[in-house]
N, C-alpha and C positions, 0 to 999 in steps of 0.2 A: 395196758398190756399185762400190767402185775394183779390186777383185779381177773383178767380174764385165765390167766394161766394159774391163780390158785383156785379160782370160782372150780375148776373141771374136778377138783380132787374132794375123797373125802374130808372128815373132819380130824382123823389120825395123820394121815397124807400131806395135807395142809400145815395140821403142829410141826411133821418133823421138815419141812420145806422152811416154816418159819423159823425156828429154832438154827437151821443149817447158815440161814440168811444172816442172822445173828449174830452167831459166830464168826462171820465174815466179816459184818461191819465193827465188832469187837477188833478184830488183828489188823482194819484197814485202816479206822476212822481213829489218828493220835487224838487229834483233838479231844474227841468226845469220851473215849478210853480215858486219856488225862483227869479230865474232869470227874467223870466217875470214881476214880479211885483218888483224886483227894478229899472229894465229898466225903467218900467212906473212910476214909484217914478220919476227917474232922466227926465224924458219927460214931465210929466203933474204933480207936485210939489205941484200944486191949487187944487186936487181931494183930498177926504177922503181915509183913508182904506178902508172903503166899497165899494165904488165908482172904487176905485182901483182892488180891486178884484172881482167886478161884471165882469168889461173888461177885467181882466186877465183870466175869465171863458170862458167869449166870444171868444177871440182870441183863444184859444183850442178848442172849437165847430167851430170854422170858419176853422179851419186848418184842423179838422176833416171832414168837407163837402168836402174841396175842394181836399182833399185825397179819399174823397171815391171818387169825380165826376172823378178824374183824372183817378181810377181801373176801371172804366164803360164807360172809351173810347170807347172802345170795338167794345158798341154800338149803336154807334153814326156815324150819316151821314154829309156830310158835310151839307146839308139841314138839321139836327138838328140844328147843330152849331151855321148855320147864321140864323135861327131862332128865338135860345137865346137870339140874341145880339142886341143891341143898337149901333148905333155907329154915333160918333161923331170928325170932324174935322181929317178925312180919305182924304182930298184933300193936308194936309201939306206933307202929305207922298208920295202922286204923285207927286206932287213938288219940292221935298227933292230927286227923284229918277229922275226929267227929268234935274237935274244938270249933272248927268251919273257920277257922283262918288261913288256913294254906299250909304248907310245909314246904321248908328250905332242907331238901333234901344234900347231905356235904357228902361228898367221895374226896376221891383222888386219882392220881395218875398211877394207878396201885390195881393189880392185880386184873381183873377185865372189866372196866368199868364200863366199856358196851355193851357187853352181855348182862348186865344190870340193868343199865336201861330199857334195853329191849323185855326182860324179864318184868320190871315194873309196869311198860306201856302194855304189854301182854295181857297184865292182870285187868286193864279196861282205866285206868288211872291217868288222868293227862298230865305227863308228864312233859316240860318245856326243859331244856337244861341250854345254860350258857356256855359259847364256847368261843375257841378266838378261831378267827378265822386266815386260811391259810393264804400265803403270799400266791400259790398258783391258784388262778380260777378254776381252772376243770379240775384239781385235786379238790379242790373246795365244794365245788357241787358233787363229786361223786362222794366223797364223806358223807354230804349231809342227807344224799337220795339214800343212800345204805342204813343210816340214822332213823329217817322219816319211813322207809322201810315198815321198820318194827314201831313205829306209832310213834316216836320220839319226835316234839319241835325241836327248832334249834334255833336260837336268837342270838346272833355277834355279841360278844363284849364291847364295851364302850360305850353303848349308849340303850344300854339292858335295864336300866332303872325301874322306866315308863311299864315296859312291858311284864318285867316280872310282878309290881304291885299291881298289873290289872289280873293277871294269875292269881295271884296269894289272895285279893278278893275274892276270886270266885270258887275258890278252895279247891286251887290245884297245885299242883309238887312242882316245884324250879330246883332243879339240878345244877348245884354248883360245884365246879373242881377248883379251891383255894390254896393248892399247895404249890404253885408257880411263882416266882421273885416277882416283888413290886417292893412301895416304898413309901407305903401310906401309914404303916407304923410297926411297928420289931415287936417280934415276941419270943419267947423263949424256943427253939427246936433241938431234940439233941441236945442240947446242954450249951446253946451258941441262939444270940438275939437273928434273926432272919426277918427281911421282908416283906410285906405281905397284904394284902386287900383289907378295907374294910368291910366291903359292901353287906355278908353275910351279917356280921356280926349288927351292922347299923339298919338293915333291911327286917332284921329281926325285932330287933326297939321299937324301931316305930310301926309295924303290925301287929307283935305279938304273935308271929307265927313263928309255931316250933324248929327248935334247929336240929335235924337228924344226922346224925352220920351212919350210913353203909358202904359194906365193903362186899366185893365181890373178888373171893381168893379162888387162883386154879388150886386143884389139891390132885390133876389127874388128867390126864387126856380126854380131853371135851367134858372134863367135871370139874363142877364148879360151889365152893358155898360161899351164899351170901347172907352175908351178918346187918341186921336192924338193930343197931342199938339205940336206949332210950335217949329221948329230946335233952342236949346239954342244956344243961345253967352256967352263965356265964362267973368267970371267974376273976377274984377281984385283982384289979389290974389296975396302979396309975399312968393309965394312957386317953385319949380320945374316945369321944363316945363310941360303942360297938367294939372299945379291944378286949375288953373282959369275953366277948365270948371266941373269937379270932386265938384268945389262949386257949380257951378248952376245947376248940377245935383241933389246934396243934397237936396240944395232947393226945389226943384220941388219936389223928393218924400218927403221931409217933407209936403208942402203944404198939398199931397194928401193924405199921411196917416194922417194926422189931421184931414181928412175928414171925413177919415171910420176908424180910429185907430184901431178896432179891428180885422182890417183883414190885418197885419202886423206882421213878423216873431217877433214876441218881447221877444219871449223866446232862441231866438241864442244872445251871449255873443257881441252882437256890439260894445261895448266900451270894451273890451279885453284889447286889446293894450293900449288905451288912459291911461288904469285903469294902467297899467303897466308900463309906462311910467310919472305916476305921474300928470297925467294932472285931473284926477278927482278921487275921491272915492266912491270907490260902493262895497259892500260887495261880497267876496269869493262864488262861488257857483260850 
């Protein structure tokens, strides 16, 4: 119903429907409200409470935009798309792909990282991106026909291994989003050890195919840029194999959401694990 009632609007109509939505689950949802702003307690230490919870409103009207722009695919051409967009430092990626081993393309839950994708499969680049899949089934197929839409695979988590090395052979892009809790080994975030995947970092080792990070910032009603930066080198880390680049992964999206910090998931439990494991304390939520 939420798919068909923002699909009717335009693309301006849609943000500020999104944005209002937001707002709303910002003053209704304690839980997730909580959690956001002790995230950003534990990230930004130097802001007030006000300060703190101006961004923690933000980040809920941002998350709300970029949910509604995602239900009004719909209507969208690929000549919309590249319309939107900005882009910058798109030559690392051609470069990254005439290696011919594939690229591990990294985002995050940061800014519109659908409109990226769709924006990448656009250019004619087969792009596969991992994702998890949702507890409701019909939510779960309409996400991924709205996905598959703009050219985009989409292959569950968990058991992605298989599929993404038959990709990276054939020298295609697997989109991975790594900034979600897990517990496979801690690395530096913010300035606090956090949870986190290896697969990126050990998927890389053993292909040798490059590890990219892009980001896709709103900067504007229905505008958008997105940033290719060059292939990370991993960095030295005494952890398991693949943590050295799992740190300079970090890095990178920390850089970027310091940039635009309220267009960052900061209401999903990041430090979970870390908290659980005794490495920091953050209150129960």
């Amino acid at each position: 119903m939420a798919k068909r009632w923002v699909g009717r609007k335009g693309p301006g109509e849609a943000e500020a429907t999104g944005k209002k939505l937001g707002a709303w689950v910002y003053k209704v949802s304690k839980k997730r409200r909580e959690r956001c702003l002790a995230n950003l307690q534990l990230a930004f230490p130097e802001l007030s409470d006000s300060e703190r919870d101006g961004l923690c409103q933000r980040v809920f009207e941002h998350y709300g935009i970029v949910t509604a722009d995602f239900l009004n695919a719909d209507r969208r051409t690929l000549e919309d798309v590249k319309g939107s967009m900005e882009v910058e430092g798109y030559h690392h990626m051609v470069e990254a792909l005439d290696l011919g081993r594939g690229v591990i393309l990294i985002t995050g839950h940061f800014g519109n990282w659908e409109r990226m994708s769709a924006y990448v499969s656009g250019l004619g680049h087969k792009l596969t991106v991992v994702a998890r899949d949702t507890r409701n089934e019909r939510l779960n197929q309409m996400v991924n026909e709205l996905r598959s839409k703009g050219g985009t695979e989409v292959i569950p988590r968990g058991n992605a291994a298989r599929p993404i090395l038959e990709r990276l052979r054939k020298n295609e892009i697997v989109g991975i989003l790594p900034d979600q809790n897990s517990d496979e080994v801690f690395v530096p975030f913010f300035g606090h050890l956090c949870g986190t995947v290896l697969g990126p970092g050990v998927l890389s080792e053993r292909t040798g195919a490059p590890v990219m990070p892009v980001y896709c910032v709103r900067i504007g009603t229905n505008q958008y840029r997105m940033t290719f930066e060059p292939p990370l080198t991993p960095a030295e880390w005494d952890g398991p194999k693949g943590s050295g680049m799992m740190v300079a992964i970090h890095r990178s999206l920390e850089a970027r959401i310091r940039a635009h910090p309220e267009q960052w998931l900061w209401f999903h439990d990041r430090w979970r694990s870390a908290r659980q494991r005794g490495y920091l304390t953050l209150p129960e939520s």
